[in-house]
BATORGU-166138 format. One record per residue (C-alpha): residue number from 1; x, y, z. Coordinates in steps of 0.2 Angstrom, whole numbers, always signed. Layout:
N
   pos       X       Y       Z
   NUM       X       Y       Z
...
***
This chain:
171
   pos       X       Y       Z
     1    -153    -187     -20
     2    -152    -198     -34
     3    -133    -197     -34
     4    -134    -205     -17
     5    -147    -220     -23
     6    -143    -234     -30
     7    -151    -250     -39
     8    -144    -266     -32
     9    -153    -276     -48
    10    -170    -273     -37
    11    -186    -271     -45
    12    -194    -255     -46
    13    -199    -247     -29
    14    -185    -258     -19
    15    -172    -243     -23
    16    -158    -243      -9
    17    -152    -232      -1
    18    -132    -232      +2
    19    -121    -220      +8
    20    -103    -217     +11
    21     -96    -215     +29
    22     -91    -198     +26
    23    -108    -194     +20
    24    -115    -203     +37
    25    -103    -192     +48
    26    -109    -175     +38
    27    -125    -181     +42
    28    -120    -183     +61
    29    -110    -168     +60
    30    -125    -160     +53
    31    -138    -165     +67
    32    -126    -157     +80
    33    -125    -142     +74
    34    -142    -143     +72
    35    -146    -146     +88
    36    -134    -131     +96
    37    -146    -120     +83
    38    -163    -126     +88
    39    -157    -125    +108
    40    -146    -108    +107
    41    -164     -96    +110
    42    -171    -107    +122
    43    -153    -108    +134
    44    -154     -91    +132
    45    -173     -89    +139
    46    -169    -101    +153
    47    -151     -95    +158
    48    -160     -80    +164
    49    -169     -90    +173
    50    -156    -101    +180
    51    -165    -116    +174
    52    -157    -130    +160
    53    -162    -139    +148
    54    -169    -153    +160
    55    -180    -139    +165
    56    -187    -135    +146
    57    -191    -152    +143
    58    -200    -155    +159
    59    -211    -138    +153
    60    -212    -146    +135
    61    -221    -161    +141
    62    -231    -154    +156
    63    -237    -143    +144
    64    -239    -155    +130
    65    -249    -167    +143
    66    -259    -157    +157
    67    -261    -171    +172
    68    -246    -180    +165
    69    -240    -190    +183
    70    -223    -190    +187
    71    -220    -208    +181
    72    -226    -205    +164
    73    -213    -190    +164
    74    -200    -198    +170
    75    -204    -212    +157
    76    -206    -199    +142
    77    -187    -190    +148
    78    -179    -206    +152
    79    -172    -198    +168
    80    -168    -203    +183
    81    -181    -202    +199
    82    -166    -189    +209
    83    -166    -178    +193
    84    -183    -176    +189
    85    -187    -172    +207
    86    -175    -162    +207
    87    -181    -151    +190
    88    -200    -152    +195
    89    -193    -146    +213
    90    -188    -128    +207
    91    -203    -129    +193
    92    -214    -130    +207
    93    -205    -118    +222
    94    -205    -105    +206
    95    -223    -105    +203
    96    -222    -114    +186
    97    -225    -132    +189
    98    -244    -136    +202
    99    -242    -154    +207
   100    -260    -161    +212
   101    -263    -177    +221
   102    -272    -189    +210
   103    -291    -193    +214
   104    -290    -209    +211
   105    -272    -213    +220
   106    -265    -202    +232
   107    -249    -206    +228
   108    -249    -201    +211
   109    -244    -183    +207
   110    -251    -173    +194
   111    -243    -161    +184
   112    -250    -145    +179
   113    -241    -128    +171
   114    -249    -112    +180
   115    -251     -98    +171
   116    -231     -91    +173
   117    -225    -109    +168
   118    -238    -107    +152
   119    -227     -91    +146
   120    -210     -99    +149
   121    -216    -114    +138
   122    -222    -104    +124
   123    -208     -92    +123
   124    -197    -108    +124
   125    -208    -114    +109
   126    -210    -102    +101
   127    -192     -97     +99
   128    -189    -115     +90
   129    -204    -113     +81
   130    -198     -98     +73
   131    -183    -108     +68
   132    -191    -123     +61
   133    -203    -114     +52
   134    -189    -103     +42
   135    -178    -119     +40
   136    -195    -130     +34
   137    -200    -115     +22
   138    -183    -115     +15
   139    -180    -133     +12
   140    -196    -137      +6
   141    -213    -149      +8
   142    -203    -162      +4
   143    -188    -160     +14
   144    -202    -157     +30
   145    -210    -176     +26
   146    -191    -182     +22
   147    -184    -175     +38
   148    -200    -182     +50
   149    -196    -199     +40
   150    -178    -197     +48
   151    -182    -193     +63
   152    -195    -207     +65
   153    -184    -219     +58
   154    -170    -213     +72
   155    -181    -215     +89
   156    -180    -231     +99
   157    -195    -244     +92
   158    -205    -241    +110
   159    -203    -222    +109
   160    -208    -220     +89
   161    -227    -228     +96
   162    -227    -219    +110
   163    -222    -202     +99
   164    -236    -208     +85
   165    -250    -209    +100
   166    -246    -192    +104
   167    -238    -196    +120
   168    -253    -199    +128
   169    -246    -214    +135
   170    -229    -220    +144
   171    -221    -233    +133
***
């Protein structure tokens, strides 16, 4: 790392980071195939399913927020009203998703996984899991904190608070 850093005359704990272009597109390069890894067990899971990604991440963050309204999902995904509908429609024919009218407005729907969305959601998670942890054991504690950092850094301003509150709320 400290072949990448350099000193632009800055006093000591204002070290900058600079990198190439070539360095930023192995980086990008990097992150998709990446990304094709940490998805590949989970399309598999779901294409026996005939469900998407769409469909994983609706699981991911039903499960994540029991009660979550459909506003806040759609919020959290960044999806279209059609889409999502769409998605939770099949959750919810299939026996994964429960929708619940809200107490306190009855036009709000609450979203709940039943017990057989429950398992889908874990062996979705637990097939990235599995990956991270092997890929965070190998690089290291630092590389884990570094990554998150990364990560964090990437994320749209409105999403990193709503991430850092533990998506508890709708940005």
């Amino acid at each position: 790392m400290a072949d990448r850093l350099a000193n632009a005359g800055m006093g000591r704990g204002e070290t900058l980071l600079f990198l190439t272009d070539e360095q930023l597109r192995r980086g990008i390069e990097a992150m998709f195939f990446a990304y094709r890894g940490f998805t590949a067990d989970p399309d598999r899971i779901l294409s026996e399913k005939g469900y998407g990604r769409a469909h994983h991440r609706a699981v991911h963050f039903i499960n994540r927020t029991p009660g979550t309204t459909v506003n806040n999902l759609l919020s959290i995904l960044g999806v279209t009203k059609q889409s999502l509908n769409r998605v939770l429609r099949t959750l919810v024919e299939d026996g994964l998703v429960e929708a619940r009218v809200g107490t306190r407005d009855k036009r709000e729907r609450h979203l709940f996984l039943t017990d057989d969305g429950a398992a889908l959601e874990q062996a979705l998670s637990e097939a990235q899991r599995n990956r991270m942890r092997a890929a965070f054991r190998n690089a290291g504690p630092e590389a884990v904190a570094g990554f998150r950092a990364v990560l964090e850094e990437m994320m749209d301003p409105e999403m990193r608070r709503h991430y850092a509150d533990g998506m508890e709320q709708a940005p």
